[in-house]
N, C-alpha and C positions, 0 to 999 in steps of 0.2 A: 768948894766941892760940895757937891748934891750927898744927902744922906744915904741915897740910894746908892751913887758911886760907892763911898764909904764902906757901906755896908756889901759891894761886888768885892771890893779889896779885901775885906777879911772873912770870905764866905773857901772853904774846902779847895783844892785845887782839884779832889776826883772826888767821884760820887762812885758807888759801886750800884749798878742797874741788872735788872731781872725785867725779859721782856718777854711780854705773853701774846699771841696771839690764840685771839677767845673764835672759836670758830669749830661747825661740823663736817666741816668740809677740805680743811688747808690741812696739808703735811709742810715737814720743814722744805722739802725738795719745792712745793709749790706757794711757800708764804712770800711774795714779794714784798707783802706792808711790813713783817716782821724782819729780814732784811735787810729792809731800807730803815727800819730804825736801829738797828745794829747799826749797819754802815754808819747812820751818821751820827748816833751817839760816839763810835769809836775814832773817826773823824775830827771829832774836837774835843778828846782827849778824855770821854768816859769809860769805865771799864764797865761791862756786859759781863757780869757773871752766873747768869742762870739765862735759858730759854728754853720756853716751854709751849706748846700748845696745850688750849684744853678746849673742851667741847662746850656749849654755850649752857651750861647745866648751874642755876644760882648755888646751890648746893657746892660744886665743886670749886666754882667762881670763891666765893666765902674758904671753906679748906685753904686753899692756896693762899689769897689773902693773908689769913694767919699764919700761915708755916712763913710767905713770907715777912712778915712783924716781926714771928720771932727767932727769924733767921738773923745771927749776929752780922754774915756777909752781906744779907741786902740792905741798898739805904735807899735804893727809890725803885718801884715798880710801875711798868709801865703797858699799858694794858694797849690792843688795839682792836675793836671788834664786837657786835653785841651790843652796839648803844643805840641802834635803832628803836621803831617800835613795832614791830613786827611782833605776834605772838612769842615767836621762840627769840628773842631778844631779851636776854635777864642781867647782864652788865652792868647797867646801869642799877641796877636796883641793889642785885649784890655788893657792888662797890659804895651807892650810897649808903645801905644800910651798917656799913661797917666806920664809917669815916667818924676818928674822934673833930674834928675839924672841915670844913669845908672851904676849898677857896673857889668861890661863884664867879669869879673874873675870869678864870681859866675857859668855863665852856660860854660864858657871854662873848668875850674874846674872842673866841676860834668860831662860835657860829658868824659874829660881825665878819671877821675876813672869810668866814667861806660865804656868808654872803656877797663881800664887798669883790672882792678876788676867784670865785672860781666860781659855785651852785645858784648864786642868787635865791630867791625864796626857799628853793628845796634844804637849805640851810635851818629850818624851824625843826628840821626829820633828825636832829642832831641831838643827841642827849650827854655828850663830852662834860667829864666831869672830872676833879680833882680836889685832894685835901690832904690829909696824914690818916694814917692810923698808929697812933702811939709817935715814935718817932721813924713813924717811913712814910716817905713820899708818895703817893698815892696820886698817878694823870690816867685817865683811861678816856679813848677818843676813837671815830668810828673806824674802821677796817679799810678802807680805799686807800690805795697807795698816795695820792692828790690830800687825804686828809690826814694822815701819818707826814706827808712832807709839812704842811701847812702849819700844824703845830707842832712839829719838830723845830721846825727853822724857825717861826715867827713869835712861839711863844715855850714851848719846854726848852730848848737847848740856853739859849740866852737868859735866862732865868732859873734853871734846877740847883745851881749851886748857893745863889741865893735863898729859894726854898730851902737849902738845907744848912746854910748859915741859921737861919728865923728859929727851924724845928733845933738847930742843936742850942743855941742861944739860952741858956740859964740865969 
């Protein structure tokens, strides 16, 4: 057996998730990205328990961030929204500057398949990014429902519990 198997076998059966859609414009009644990652995190067997929008503001980005840290019930948060580069895009920055850890395969990854699979070059406009901060989970990837599917299914769902084997691992 593969270490990687191995280590899928003794990784958490649930993860407890908080999903935000970062955006100035979406309510809950109109977030279909946010949603569609509920739906399918709850789908295969994760629990959502916080959702939130917030406005694309680094400032408030960061706040949340930490409440969620040092929220005891979240263990992974999941951002969708504001990774572009668009002046008022600050996602990415907020989230990187918070990150004790980085994992760089996560938005190398998900740009290859939106290149490979769906945008082709427009794929470089992607700033998807993931790591921990302390011990939570930290994926934030851009707002289109095509890229909330892509790295739901090809690379966070198949993988989150493992991330949280690694981060709880002493």
């Amino acid at each position: 057996m593969r270490s990687v198997d191995e280590h899928r076998i003794e990784a958490p059966d649930h993860v407890a998730c908080m999903v935000v859609t970062v955006s100035d414009t979406r309510t809950k009644e109109n977030d279909e990205s946010g949603k569609l990652m509920i739906q399918l995190l709850e789908a295969d067997g994760y629990r959502v328990v916080k959702y939130e929008i917030v406005r694309d503001e680094y400032d408030g980005i960061r706040q949340l961030l930490q409440e969620a840290a040092s929220s005891p019930e979240v263990e992974a948060i999941l951002l969708t929204g504001g990774t572009g580069i668009a002046p008022r895009d600050t996602t990415y920055e907020a989230v990187s500057s918070m990150l004790n850890k980085q994992l760089p395969g996560f938005g190398e990854i998900f740009r290859y398949l939106s290149y490979t699979e769906d945008i082709g070059a427009a794929a470089i406009l992607s700033r998807a990014i993931a790591g921990t901060i302390g011990d939570l989970a930290v994926f934030s990837m851009p707002g289109s429902k095509g890229a909330v599917k892509l790295a739901m299914e090809k690379i966070i769902i198949p993988e989150l519990k493992h991330v949280m084997r690694e981060i709880y691992k002493k």
